[in-house]
C-alpha positions as CSV (number, residue, x, y, z in Angstrom):
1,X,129.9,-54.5,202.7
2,X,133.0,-53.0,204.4
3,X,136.2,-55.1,203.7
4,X,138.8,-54.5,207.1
5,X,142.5,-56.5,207.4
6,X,141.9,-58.0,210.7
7,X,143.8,-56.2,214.2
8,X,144.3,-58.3,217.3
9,X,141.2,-57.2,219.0
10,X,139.2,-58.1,216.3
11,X,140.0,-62.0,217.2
12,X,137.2,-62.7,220.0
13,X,134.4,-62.2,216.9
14,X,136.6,-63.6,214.5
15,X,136.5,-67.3,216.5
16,X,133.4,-67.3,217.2
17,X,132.2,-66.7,212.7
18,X,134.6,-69.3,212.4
19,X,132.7,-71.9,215.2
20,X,130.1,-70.9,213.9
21,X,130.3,-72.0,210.1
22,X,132.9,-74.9,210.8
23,X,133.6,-78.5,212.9
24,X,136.4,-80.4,213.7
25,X,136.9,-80.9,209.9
26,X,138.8,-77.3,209.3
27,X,142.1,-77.6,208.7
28,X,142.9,-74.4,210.6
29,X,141.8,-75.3,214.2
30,X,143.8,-72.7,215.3
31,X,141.2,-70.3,214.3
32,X,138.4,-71.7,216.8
33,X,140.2,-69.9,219.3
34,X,140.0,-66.2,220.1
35,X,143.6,-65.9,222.3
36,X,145.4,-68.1,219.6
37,X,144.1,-65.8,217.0
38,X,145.0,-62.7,218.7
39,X,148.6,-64.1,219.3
40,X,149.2,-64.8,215.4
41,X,147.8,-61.9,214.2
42,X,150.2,-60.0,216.9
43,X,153.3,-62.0,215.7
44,X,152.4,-61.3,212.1
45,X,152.0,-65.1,211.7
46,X,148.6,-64.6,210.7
47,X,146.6,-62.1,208.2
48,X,142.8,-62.2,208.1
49,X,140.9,-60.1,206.1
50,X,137.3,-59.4,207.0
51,X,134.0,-58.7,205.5
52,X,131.4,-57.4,207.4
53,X,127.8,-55.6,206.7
54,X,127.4,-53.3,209.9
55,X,128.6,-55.3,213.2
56,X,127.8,-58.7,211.4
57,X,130.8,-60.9,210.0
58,X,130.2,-62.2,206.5
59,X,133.1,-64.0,205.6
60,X,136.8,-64.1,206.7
61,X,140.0,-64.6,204.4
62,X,143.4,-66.2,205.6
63,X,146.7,-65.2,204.7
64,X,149.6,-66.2,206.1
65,X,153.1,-64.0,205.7
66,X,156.3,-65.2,205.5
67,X,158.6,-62.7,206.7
68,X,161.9,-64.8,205.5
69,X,161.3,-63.7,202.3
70,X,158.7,-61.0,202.2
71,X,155.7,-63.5,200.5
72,X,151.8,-64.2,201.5
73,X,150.6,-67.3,201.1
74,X,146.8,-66.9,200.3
75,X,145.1,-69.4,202.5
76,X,141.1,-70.8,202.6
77,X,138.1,-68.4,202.4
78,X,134.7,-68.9,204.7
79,X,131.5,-67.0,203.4
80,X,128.6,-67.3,205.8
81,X,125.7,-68.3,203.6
82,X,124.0,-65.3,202.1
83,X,123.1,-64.5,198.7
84,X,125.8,-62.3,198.3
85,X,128.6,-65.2,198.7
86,X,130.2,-65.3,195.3
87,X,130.7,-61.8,195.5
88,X,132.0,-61.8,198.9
89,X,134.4,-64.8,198.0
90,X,135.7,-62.7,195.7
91,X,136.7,-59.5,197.1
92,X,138.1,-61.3,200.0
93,X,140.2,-63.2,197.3
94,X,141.5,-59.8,195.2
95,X,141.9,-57.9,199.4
96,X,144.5,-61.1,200.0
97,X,146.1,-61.0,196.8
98,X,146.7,-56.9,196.9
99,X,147.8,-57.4,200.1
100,X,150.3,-60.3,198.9
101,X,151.4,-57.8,196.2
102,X,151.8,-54.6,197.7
103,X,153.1,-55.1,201.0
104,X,155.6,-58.5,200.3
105,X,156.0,-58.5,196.7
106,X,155.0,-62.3,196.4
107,X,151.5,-64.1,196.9
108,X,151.0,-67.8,196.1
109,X,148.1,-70.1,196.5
110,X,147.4,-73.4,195.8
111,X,145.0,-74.8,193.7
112,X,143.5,-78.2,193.8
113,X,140.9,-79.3,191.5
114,X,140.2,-77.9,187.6
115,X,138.4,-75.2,188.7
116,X,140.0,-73.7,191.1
117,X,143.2,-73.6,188.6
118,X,140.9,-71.8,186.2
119,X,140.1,-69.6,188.9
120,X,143.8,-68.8,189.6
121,X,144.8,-68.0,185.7
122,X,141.5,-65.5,185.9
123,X,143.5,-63.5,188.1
124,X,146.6,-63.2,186.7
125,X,148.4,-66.1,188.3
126,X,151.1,-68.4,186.9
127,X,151.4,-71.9,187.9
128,X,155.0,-72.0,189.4
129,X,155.0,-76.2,189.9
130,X,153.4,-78.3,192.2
131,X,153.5,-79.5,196.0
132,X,152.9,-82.8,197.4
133,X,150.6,-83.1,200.6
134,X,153.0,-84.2,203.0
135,X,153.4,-88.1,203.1
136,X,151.4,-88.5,199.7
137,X,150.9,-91.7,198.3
138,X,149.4,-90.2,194.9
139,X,149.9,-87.6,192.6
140,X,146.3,-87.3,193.6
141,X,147.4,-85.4,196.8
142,X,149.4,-83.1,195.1
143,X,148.5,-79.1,195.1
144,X,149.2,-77.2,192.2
145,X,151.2,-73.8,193.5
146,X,149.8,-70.5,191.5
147,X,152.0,-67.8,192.1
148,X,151.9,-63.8,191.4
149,X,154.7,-61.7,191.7
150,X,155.0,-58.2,191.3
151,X,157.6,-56.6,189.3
152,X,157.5,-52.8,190.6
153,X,158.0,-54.2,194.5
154,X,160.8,-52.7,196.6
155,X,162.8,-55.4,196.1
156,X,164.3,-56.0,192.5
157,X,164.3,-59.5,191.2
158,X,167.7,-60.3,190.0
159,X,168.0,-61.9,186.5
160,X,169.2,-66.3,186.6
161,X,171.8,-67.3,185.4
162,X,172.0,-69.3,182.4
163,X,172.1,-72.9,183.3
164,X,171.2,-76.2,183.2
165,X,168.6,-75.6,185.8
166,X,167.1,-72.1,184.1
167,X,167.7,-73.9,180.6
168,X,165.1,-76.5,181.8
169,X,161.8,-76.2,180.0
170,X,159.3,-75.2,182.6
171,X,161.7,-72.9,184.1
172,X,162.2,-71.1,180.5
173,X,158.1,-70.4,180.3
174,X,158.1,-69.2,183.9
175,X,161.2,-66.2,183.4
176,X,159.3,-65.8,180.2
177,X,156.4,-64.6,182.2
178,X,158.4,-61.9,184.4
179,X,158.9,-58.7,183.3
180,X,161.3,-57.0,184.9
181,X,165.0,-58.0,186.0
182,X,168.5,-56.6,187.2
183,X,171.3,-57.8,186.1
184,X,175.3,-58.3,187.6
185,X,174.1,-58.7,191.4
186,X,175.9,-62.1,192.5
187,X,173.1,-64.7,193.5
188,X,174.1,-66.2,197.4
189,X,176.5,-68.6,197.3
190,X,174.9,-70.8,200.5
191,X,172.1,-73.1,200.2
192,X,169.4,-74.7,200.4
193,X,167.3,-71.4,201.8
194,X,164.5,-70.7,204.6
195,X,163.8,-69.7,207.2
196,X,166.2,-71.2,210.2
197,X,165.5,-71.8,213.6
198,X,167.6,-71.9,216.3
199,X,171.2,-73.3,216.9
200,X,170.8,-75.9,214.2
201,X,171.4,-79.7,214.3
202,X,175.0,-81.0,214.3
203,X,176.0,-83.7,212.0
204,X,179.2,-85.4,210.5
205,X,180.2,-82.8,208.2
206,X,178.9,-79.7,209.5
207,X,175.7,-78.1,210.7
208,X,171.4,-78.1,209.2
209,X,168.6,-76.4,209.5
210,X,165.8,-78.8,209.6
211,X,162.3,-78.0,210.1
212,X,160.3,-80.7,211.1
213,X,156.2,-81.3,210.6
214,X,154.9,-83.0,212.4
215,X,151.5,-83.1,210.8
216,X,152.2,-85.1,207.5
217,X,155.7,-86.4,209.0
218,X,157.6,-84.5,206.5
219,X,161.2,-82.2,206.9
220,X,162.0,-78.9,205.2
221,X,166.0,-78.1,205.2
222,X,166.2,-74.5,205.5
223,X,169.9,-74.1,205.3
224,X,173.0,-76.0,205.9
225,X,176.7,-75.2,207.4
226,X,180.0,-75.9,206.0
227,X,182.7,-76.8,203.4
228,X,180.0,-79.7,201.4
229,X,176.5,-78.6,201.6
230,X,175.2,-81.4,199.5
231,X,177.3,-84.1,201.5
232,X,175.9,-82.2,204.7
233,X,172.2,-83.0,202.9
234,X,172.6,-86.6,202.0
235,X,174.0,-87.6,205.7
236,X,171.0,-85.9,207.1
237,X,168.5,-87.5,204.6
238,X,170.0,-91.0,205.3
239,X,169.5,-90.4,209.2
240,X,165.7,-89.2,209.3
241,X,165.2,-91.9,206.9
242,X,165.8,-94.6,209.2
243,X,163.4,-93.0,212.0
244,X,160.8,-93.5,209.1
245,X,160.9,-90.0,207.3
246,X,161.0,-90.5,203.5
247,X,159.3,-87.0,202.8
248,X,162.2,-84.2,202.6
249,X,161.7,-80.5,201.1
250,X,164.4,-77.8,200.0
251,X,164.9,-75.0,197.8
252,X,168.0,-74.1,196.0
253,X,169.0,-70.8,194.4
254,X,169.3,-71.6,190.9
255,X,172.7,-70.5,190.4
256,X,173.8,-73.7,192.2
257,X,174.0,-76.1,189.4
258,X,176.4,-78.5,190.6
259,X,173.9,-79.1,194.0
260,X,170.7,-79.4,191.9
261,X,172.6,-82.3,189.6
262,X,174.0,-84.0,192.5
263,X,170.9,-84.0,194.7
264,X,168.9,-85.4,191.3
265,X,171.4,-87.9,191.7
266,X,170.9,-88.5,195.3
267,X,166.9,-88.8,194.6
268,X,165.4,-85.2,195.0
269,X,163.0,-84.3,192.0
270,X,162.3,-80.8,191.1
271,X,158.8,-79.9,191.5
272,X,158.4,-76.3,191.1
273,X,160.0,-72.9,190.1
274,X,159.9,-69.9,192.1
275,X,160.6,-66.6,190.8
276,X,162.1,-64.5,193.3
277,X,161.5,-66.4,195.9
278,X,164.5,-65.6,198.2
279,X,164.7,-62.4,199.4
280,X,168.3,-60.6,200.2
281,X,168.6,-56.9,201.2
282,X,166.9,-55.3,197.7
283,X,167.0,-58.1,195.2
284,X,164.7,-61.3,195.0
285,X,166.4,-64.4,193.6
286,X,165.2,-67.4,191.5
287,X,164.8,-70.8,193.3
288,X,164.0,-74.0,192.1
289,X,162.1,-76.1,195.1
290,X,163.1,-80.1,195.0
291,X,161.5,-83.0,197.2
292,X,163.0,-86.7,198.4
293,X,160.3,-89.2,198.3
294,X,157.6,-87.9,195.4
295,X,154.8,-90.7,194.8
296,X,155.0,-91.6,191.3
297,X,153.7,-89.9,188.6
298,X,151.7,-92.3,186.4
299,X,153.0,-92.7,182.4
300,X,149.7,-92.1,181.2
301,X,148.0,-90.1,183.3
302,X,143.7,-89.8,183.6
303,X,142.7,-86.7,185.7
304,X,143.6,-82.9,186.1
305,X,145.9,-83.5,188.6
306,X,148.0,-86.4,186.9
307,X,147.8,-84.4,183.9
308,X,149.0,-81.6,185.3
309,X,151.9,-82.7,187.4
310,X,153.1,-84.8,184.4
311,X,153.0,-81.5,182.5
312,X,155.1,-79.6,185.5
313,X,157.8,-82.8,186.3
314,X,158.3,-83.0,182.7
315,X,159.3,-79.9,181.6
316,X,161.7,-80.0,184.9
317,X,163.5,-83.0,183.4
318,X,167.0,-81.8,181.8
């Protein structure tokens, strides 16, 4: 078995494993299609590793970079159905996550049922929080997000501050769990961070970086412009919420204690910590990810996933 990270010209046989083993069900679509592929793999939107025995494909990994902040998301893994597939599954798993490692610094994954997080600790991952599925109802439809950072990247991750947010209990285990840090570089001063698109939208008191999903009718805030960020925020917030948007995403360097109170405040809960997640020149910083409109988490929870996410929201309660 030959293991090959996928080049443009690659995609023509890459849609056609991929129509071959899947239907409409596939939450990647995109991949059914040999000129889309070619394009995201030439923008560097898209990663796909590759097994193959001779000229035949056995199975296909997705990854999908970041380039904001240097990071691989490791994405769903199809294994034709030979007798090899465990063993297939899991070199294209360990290609993704060396890939993640070694050429951004960051790889994350999400894990959804008991098994899979059982999976995700056998590797060496740390569970940094959790995600809800955009528009969740339940805590049901939440993801748990299993990250793996690596502390001899080219970018140094600089050490938190000491805080109310890093002082939090679930943030404590995770800068437990990293080795290495720098100390006296200033963390950014602007936030929430992302990655921003274009001009921006205009509103009262200054100027935000929305990203808008359309799939899942859900809003990331990537950044913000001008004197009150958080103000900036809740105006935004209140206006999307009246065209029927309740779900809102952001991430804060942690050093901006004041924001994260006043946006608890406001309504966001903190759902996960990311170590080094923002990336600036040399040095990675510590952000703490917050969401507007998180279903509720039962009191007394009765599967993995309410036990979990009870587990995660309360040791990110001050």
């Amino acid at each position: 078995m030959k293991l090959t990270l996928a080049q443009p010209d690659h995609a023509e046989h890459i849609a056609r494993f991929y129509q071959s083993i899947h239907g409409e069900e596939f939450p990647h679509p995109e991949m059914f299609e040999a000129a889309t592929v070619a394009q995201l793999l030439r923008d560097e939107e898209l990663a796909v590793v590759v097994a193959s025995d001779a000229k035949r494909i056995l199975g296909c990994g997705l990854g999908f970079p970041q380039t904001w902040n240097a990071s691989l998301e490791i994405g769903a893994l199809t294994v034709d159905d030979v007798e090899e597939r465990n063993q297939i599954g899991k070199a294209l798993f360990e290609a993704l996550r060396r890939l993640g490692l070694k050429t951004y610094g960051v790889a994350f994954f999400r894990a959804r049922t008991e098994a899979s997080f059982r999976r995700a600790r056998s590797t060496g991952a740390t569970c940094w929080g959790f995600r809800p599925a955009p528009g969740a109802r339940t805590v049901e439809d939440c993801e748990l997000v299993m990250g793996l950072f690596e502390d001899d990247g080219d970018a140094v991750r600089v050490q938190p501050p000491d805080n109310a947010v890093t002082r939090l209990p679930f943030a404590q285990r995770i800068i437990a769990s990293q080795a290495g840090h720098e100390g006296e570089i200033p963390y950014p001063k602007n936030f929430p961070v992302g990655a921003p698109r274009g001009t921006g939208t205009p509103v009262i008191s200054g100027r935000i970086w929305p990203t808008y999903h359309s799939r899942g009718n859900f809003i990331t805030i990537e950044s913000s412009a001008g004197p009150y960020p958080v103000e900036i925020i809740r105006e935004f917030v209140g206006k999307v919420r009246q065209k029927g948007v309740s779900d809102v995403r952001l991430a804060l360097p942690v050093n901006q204690e004041a924001a994260f109170l006043d946006l608890v405040d406001f309504g966001f809960s903190p759902v996960a910590y990311l170590p080094g997640w923002f990336l600036r020149g040399a040095h990675r910083f510590d952000c703490i990810e917050m969401v507007a409109g998180l279903p509720r988490i039962p009191r007394d929870p009765s599967t993995f996933m309410e036990r979990a996410v009870k587990k995660v929201a309360d040791g990110l309660q001050s």
